[in-house]
C-alpha positions as CSV (number, residue, x, y, z in Angstrom):
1,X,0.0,0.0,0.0
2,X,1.3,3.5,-1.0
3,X,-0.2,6.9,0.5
4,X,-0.8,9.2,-2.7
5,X,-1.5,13.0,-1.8
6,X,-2.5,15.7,-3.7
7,X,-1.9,18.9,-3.0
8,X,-3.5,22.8,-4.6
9,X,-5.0,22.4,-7.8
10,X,-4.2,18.6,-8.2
11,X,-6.3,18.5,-5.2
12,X,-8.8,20.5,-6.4
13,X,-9.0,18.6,-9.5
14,X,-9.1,15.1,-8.1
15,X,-11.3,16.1,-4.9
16,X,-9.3,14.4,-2.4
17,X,-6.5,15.2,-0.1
18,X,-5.2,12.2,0.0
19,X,-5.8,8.2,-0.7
20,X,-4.0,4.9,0.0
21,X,-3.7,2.6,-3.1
22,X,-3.1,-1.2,-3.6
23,X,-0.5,-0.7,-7.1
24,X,1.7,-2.8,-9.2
25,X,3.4,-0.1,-10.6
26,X,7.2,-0.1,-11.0
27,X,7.6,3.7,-11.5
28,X,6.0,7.2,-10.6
29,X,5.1,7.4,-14.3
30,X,3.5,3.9,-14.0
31,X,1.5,5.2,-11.2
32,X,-0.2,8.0,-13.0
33,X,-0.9,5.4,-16.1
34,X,-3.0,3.6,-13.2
35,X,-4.2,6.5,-11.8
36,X,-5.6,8.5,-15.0
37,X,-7.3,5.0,-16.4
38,X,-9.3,5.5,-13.1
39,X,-11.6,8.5,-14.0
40,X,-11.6,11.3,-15.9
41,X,-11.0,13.5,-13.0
42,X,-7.6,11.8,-12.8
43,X,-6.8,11.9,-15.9
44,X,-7.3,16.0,-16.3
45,X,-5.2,15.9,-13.2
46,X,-2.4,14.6,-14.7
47,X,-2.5,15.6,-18.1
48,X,0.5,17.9,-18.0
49,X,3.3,16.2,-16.5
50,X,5.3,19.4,-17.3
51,X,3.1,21.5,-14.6
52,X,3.4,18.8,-12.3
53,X,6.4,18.0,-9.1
54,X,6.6,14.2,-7.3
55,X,8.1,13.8,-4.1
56,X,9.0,10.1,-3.0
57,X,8.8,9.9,1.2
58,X,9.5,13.3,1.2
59,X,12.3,14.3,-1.0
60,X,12.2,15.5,-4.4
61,X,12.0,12.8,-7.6
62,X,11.1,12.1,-11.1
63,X,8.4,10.6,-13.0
64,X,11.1,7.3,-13.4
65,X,11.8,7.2,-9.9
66,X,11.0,3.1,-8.9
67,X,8.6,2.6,-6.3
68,X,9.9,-0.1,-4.3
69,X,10.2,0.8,-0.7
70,X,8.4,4.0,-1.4
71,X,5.3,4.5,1.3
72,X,4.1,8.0,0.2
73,X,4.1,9.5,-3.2
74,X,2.9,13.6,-3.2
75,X,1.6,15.2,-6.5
76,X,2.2,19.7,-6.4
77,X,2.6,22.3,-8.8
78,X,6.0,23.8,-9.2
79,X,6.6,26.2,-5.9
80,X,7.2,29.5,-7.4
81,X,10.1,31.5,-5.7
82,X,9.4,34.6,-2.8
């Protein structure tokens, strides 16, 4: 089990903070293939990788990252600088 979260207008657009999720998936991108054949609210979630940051337990990753040992996955727009 993974803990997905979801944070401003991924959020907004899936309608939840946060879920736990039974997945097979070898990779982040493999992930969001499993996530956007949910629904469509998933899918216009995650239709811009390019607008989109992943952090793996907490620290910073990409869209190849592997998921083994991972236990929380966050989805979040690009922080903006201030």
């Amino acid at each position: 089990m993974i803990d997905v979260m979801y944070f401003a207008w991924v959020r907004e657009r899936i309608g939840l903070p946060r879920e736990r999720i039974e997945t097979d998936a070898a990779t982040v991108a493999d992930l969001i293939d499993e996530l956007k054949a949910r629904e469509p609210r998933y899918e216009m979630a995650f239709a811009d990788l390019k607008s989109l940051r992943v952090a793996l337990d907490q620290e910073l990753s990409s869209f190849d990252a592997p998921l083994a040992g991972v236990r929380e996955v966050a989805f979040f727009p690009p922080m903006t600088g201030g």
